[in-house]
C-alpha positions as CSV (number, residue, x, y, z in Angstrom):
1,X,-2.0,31.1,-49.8
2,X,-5.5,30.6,-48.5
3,X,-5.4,26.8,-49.2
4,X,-2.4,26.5,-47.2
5,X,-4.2,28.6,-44.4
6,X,-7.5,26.5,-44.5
7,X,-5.1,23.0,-44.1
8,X,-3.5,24.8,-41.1
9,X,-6.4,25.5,-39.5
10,X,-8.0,22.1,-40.0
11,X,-4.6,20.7,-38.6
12,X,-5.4,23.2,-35.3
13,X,-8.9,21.9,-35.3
14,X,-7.7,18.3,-35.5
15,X,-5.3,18.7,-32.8
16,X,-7.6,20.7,-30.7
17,X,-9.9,18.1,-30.9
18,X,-7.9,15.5,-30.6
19,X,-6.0,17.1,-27.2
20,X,-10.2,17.5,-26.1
21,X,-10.8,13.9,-26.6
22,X,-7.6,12.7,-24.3
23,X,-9.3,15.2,-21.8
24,X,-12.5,14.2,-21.8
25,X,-11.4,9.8,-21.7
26,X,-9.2,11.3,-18.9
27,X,-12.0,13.0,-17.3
28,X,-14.1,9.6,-17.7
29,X,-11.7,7.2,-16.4
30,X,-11.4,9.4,-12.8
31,X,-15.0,10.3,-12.8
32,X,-15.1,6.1,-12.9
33,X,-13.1,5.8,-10.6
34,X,-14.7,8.1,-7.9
35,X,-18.0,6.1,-9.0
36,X,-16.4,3.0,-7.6
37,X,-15.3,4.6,-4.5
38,X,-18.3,6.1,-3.8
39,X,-20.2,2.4,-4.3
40,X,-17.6,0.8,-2.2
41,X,-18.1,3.3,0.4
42,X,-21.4,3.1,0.2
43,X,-21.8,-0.5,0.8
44,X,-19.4,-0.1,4.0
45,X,-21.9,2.5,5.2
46,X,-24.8,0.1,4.8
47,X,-22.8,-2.6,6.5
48,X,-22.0,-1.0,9.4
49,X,-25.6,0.2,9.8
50,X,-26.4,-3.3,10.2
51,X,-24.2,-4.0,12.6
52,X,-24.6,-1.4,14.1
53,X,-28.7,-2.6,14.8
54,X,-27.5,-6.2,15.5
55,X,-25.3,-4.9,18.1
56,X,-27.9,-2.6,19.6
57,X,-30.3,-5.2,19.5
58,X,-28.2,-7.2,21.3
59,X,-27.5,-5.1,23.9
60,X,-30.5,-4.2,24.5
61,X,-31.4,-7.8,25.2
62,X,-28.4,-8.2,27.3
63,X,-29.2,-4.9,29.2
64,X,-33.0,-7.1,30.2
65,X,-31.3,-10.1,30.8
66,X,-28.9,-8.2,33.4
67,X,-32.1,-6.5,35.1
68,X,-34.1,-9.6,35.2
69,X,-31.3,-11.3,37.2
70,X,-30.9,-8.4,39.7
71,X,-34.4,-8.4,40.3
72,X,-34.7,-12.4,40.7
73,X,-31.3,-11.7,42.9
């Protein structure tokens, strides 16, 4: 009787682990997945930044331009 209660309890354990291990791949492959998000979000963010400067810059040199010419006008 206690063989037969050992084998059932290393067939719980096995299962248990087992049911762990499709958790924790599961876990993995979203965790992954938020990682590429994140990355991709990440480089938007940094190339909108630059825009962002090339567009200021260029305004800003527009805004001279436009003062230059009302002060020549």
């Amino acid at each position: 009787m206690e063989r037969e209660d050992l084998v059932m309890d290393l067939e719980s354990s096995n299962a248990a682990a087992s049911a762990l291990d499709k958790k924790q791949r599961n876990f993995d492959k979203v965790l992954a997945e938020w990682r590429q998000k994140y990355e991709e979000c990440q480089c938007e963010l940094e190339s909108s930044q630059k825009e962002s400067r090339n567009l200021s810059t260029e305004l800003f040199k527009l805004k001279n331009s436009y003062e230059e010419a009302l002060d020549h006008l």
